[in-house]
N, C-alpha and C positions, 0 to 999 in steps of 0.2 A: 590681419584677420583675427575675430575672437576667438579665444579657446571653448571649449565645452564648459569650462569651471567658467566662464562669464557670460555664458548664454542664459536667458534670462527668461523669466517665464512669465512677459507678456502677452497673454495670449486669451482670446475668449471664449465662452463655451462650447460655443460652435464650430473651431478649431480656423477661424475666419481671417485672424491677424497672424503673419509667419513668425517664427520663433528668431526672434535674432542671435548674428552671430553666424558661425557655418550654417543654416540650416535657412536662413534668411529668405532662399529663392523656395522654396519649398512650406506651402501653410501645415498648421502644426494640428494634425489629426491623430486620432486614432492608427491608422495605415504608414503615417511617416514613424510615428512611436518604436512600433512594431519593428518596421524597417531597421530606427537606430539600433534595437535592440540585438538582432539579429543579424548586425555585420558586423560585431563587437567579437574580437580575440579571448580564448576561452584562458584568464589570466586567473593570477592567484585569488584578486577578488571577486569574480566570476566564482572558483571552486569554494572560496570560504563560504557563499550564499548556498551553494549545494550542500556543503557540511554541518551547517546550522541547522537545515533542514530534515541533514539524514538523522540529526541526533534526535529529533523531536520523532523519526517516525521507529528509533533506537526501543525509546517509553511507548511507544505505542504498540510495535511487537512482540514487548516481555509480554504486555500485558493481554495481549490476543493469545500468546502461543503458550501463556506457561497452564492452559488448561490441562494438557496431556499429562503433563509432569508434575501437579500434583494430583493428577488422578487416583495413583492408587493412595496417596494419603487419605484423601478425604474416605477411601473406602477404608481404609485402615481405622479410621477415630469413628468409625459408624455413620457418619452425617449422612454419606450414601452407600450405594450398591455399586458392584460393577455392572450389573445387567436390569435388564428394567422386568417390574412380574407384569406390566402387560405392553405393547405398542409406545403408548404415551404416556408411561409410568413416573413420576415426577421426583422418585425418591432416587432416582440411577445416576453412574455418571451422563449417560447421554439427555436427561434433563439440564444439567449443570453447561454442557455446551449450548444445546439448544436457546437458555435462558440466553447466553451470549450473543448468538445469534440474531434471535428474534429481536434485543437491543439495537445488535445493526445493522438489521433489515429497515427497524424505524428512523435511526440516525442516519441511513443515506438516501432511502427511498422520501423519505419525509422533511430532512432537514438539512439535505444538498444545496437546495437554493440560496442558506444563509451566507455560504460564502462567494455566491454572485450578488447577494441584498449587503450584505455589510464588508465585506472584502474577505483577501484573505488572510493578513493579519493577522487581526481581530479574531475571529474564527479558530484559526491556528491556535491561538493562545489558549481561549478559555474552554476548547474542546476538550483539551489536555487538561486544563485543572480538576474541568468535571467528572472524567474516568477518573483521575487519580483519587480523589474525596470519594466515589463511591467505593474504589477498589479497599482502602481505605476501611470505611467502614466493612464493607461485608470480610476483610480480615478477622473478624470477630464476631461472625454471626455463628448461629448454635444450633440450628436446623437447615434441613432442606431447602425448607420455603426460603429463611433469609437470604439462604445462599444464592437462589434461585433467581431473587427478586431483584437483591445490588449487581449483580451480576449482569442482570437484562439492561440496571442505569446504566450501567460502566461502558457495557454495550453501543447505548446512545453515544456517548459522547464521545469513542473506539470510530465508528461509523461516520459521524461525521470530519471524525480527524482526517481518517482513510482517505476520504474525498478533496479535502481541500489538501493536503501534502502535495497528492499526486496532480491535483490545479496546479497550485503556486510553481512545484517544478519547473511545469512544461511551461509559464509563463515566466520565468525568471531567465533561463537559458539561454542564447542563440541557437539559431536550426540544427549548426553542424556537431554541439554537445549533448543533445537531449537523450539520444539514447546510453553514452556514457555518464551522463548525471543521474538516468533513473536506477541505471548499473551502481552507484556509488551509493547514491541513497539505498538501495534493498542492499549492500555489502555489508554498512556501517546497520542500519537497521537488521538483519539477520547476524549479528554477532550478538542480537541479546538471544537467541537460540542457544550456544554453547554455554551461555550463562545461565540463561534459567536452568538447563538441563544438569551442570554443574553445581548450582545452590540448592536443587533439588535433590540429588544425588546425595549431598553432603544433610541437608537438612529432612527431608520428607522424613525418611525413618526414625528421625532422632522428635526430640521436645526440650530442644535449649529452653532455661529458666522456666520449666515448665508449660512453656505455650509451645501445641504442637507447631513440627515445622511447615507444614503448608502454608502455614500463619505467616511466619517467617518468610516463606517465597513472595508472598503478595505482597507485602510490605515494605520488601527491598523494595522491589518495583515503582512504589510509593515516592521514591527520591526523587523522581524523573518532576514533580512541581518545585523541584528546589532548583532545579537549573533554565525552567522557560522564562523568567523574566529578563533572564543573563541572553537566552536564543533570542528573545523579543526585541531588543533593544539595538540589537546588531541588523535588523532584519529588516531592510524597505517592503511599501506594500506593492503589488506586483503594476508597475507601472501599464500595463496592457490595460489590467481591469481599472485603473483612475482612465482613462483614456476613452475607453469603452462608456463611463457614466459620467461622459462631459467634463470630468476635474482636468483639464488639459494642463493647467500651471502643476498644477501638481504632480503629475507625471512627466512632465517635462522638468520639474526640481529632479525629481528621482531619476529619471534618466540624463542628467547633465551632473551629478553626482557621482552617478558609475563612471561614468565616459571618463570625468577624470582621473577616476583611479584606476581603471584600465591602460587608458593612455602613460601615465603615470609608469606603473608597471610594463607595458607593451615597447615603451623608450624611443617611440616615434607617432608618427601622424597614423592615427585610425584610419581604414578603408571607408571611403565614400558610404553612404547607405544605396540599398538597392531601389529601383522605382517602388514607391511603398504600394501593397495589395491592398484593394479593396476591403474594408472591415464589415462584418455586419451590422447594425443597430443594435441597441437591445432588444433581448429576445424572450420569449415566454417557452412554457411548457409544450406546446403544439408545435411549436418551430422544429423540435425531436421527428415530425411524424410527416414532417416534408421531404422530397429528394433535396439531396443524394443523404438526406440522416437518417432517412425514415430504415435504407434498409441497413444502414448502420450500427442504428439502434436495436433494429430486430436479430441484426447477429449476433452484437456483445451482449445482448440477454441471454440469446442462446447459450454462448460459451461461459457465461458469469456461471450459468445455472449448474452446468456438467462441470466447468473443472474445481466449483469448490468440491466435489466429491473425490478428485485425486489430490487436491493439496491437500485438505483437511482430514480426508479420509486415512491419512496417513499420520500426519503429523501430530493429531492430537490423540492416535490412538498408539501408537509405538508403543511404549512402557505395556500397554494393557495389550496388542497382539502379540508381544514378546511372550504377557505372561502363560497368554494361551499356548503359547508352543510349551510351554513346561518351564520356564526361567522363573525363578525366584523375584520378589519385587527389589529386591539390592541390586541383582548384578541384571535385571531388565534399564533399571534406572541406569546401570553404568552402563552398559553397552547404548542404549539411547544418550548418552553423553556423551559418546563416540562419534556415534550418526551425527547429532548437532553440529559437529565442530566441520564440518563439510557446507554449515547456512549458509555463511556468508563466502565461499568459494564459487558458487554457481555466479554470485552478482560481480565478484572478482574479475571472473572469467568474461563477463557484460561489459568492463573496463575495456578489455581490450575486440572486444569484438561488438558491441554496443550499436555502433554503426558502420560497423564493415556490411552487413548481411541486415536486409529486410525481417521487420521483428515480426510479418505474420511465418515465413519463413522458417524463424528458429522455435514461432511456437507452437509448429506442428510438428518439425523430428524433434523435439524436448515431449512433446506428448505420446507418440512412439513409442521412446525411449522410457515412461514412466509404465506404459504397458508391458514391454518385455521384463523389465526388472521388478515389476510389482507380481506377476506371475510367477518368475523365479524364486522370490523371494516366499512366495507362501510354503513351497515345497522346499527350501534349502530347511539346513539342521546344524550346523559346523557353526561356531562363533566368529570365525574368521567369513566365513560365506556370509551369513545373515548379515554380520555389520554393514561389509565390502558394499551388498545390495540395499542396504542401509541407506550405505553412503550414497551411490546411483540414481535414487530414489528422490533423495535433495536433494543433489545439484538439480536434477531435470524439473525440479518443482520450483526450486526456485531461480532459473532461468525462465521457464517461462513467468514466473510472477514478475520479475522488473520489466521483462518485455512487455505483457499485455498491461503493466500500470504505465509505462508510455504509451502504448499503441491506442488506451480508449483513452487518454488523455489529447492523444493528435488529431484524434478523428470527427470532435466539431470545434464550432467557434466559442470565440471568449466569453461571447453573447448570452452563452446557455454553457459552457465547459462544464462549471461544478455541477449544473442540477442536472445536465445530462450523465457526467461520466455517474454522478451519485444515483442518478435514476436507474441505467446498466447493471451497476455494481452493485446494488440492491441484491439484485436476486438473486447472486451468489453467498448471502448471508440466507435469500429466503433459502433457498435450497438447502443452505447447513446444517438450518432448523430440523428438517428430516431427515437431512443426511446422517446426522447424529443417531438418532431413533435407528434409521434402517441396518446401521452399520452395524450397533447392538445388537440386532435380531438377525442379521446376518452373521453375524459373529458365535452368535448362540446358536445356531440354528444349523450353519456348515462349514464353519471355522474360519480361519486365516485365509484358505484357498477361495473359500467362497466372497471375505469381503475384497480381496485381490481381480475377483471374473469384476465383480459390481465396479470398481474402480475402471477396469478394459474397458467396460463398455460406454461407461462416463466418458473418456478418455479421446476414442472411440468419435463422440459425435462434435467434440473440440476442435478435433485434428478435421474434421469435414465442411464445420462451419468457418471455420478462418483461413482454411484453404480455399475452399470453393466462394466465399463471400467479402473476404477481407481485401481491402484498395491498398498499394503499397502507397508508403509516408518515407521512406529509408532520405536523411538530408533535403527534406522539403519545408519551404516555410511553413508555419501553422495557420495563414491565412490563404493559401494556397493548396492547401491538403482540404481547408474547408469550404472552397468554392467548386 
């Protein structure tokens, strides 16, 4: 009998001639692909493709998250305010998130689709170069506005990355990994939290060789194009989607390539593949708004919408709530260097429980759990108390982020995956847009306790829509979650 390293990729568009070799009795579609993929042993080269990946979403968290932390810089050198003089005041920090925002509100609502038109790859790569070049420049802009402006690019090209990582994952995988690969990507990816918040600490208040350090934060970040063409080059493209748009030879190279280094590594005969499930065709924009997506769709909007107000409502304002309770901007910056170092524990924690437990499941006592300690936390005073709830605060935020970035990743087909989960996920940037604004005038207006109610109540309608609306996925195939 042939090995997988000799199975061969005769085969034609329409998936009509069988794949020789093991796979012989069986014609070679989209549905067998799938299949192979997904009886595949979760081996070392299985986890290198996950880790490739997490590094890539490593550059794209510095550069989301390190807004909080150089916030009070930028109010420090003048360019902004900490509080806006009206609503939508443009010169505040909450202009400077919003700008972010409103970027990738565009990059996923607008330009999801790319990595269902051109793969995901592709996409992956030069989404990452685009943030970086804008990041980049706006390191050196000298007003509001500039800052405002590169900040919105940076955004775009943030946006679409977001989208196509959390694709490519859930296609690279087998069923019975997916929720400890999304667990491993947000680990290795919320470790640039302790960092940013650590080179901020050390740099925000200073002005090494006379460029202030915010300058300095955004520019480390900048490295992250010096190592994707090293991720690119190691990285197949996600053999589901060649599969999905008729490249069947080509998907079957890439999947008779793994197989042997699985096998290779695994040191005996791979398990059969399972009867392969039905795949969809390709699919369009309306396909979102049929059963069983349609109310799929209308849940993960929901929750996109509400819980960026508890992730973000926290994370990029810490330093600047700290400094509202009376802390200085040196030891707010330290004490949020402390909270950081707890990022990448919540997705740690996703390693070993990842798929033990149904992810809508953990993502409503994670949401609970962000209510009671966000209300504790406005009223605590003690440095050891505030961090502790600090601490609490992100794990349960970031447990549920790797959850729900598998779970809208499971819940349709490969057909539509990026331009739907990018469509969902949208509104959780539209939201930020105001989220930012309101937190500011809540924060001005009735302090730390009052943007803590606004967060509950966020919090609140999460915990209701993913309970009451969410289909369990926990070890299901992906073509079978979407039938």
């Amino acid at each position: 009998m042939a090995t997988p390293e000799q199975a061969g990729s005769s085969t034609s568009a329409a998936g009509a001639t069988a794949a020789p070799g093991p796979y012989a009795a069986a014609p070679l579609d989209a549905g067998t692909i799938s299949a192979r993929l997904d009886r595949l042993p979760a081996t070392r080269s299985i986890w290198k493709l996950v880790v490739l990946l997490s590094l890539g979403f490593f550059f794209e968290l510095y550069d989301l998250l390190y807004t909080g932390y150089v916030a009070p810089g930028l109010v420090k050198s003048g360019l902004l305010t900490a509080t806006t003089h009206g609503l939508f005041g443009s010169t505040g920090v909450a202009s400077f998130i919003a700008a972010l925002f409103a970027g990738l509100f565009i990059g996923t609502i607008a330009c999801g689709f790319l990595a269902d038109r051109f793969g995901r790859r592709a996409v992956f790569t030069y989404s990452l170069l685009w943030y970086t070049a804008a990041n980049v420049v706006m390191a050196f802009q000298e007003s509001a506005t500039g800052l405002n402006f590169w900040r919105f690019l940076a955004g775009v090209g943030i946006g679409v990355e977001l989208v196509t990582i959390g694709t490519y994952i859930s296609e690279l995988v087998p069923k019975q990994i997916r929720g400890r690969a999304f667990a491993c990507e947000q680990a290795v990816g919320f470790t640039a939290v302790p960092v940013v918040a650590f080179l901020s600490y050390l740099l925000v208040p200073r002005a090494p060789f006379g460029l202030d350090g915010w300058r300095w934060v955004v520019l480390i970040g900048a490295h992250g194009a010096l190592f994707v063409w090293w991720i690119r080059r190691a990285l197949p493209e996600s053999p589901r989607w060649l599969a999905q748009q008729g490249r069947l030879a080509e998907a079957d190279r890439v999947m008779s390539e793994l197989e042997a280094k699985v096998r290779s590594e695994y040191g005996r005969d791979l398990p059969p593949p399972a009867p392969p499930m039905p795949v969809a065709p390709r699919g369009s924009f309306r396909d979102m708004w049929v059963p069983p997506y349609r109310s799929r769709t209308l849940m993960m909007t929901i929750f996109n919408v509400f819980q960026t107000v508890g992730f973000y409502g926290f994370a990029n304002w810490v330093p600047t709530l700290l400094i509202k309770q009376g802390i200085t901007i040196t030891t707010s910056l330290m004490y949020s260097s402390v909270i950081a170092l707890a990022a990448p524990l919540g997705p740690i924690i996703g390693l070993f429980i990842g798929d033990r437990f149904e992810r809508k499941t953990v993502i409503v006592v994670m949401a609970a759990a962000n209510i009671v300690c966000g209300l504790w936390f406005s009223q605590a005073a003690g440095a050891v108390l505030l961090v502790s709830l600090g601490v609490c605060l992100t794990l349960a935020s970031n447990i549920i982020s790797y959850s729900f970035h598998a779970y809208q990743s499971e819940l349709f087909p490969t057909s539509i995956r990026a331009r739907a989960v990018g469509f969902v996920y949208s509104w959780s940037r539209f939201s930020a847009i105001f989220t930012a604004f309101l937190i500011a005038s809540v924060l001005k207006e009735f302090g730390t306790l009052g943007v803590f109610v606004f967060i509950a109540g966020a919090m609140l309608v999460v915990m209701l829509a993913i309970g009451l609306m969410g289909p369990r996925t926990k070890g299901l195939e992906l073509e079978k979650i979407s039938n």
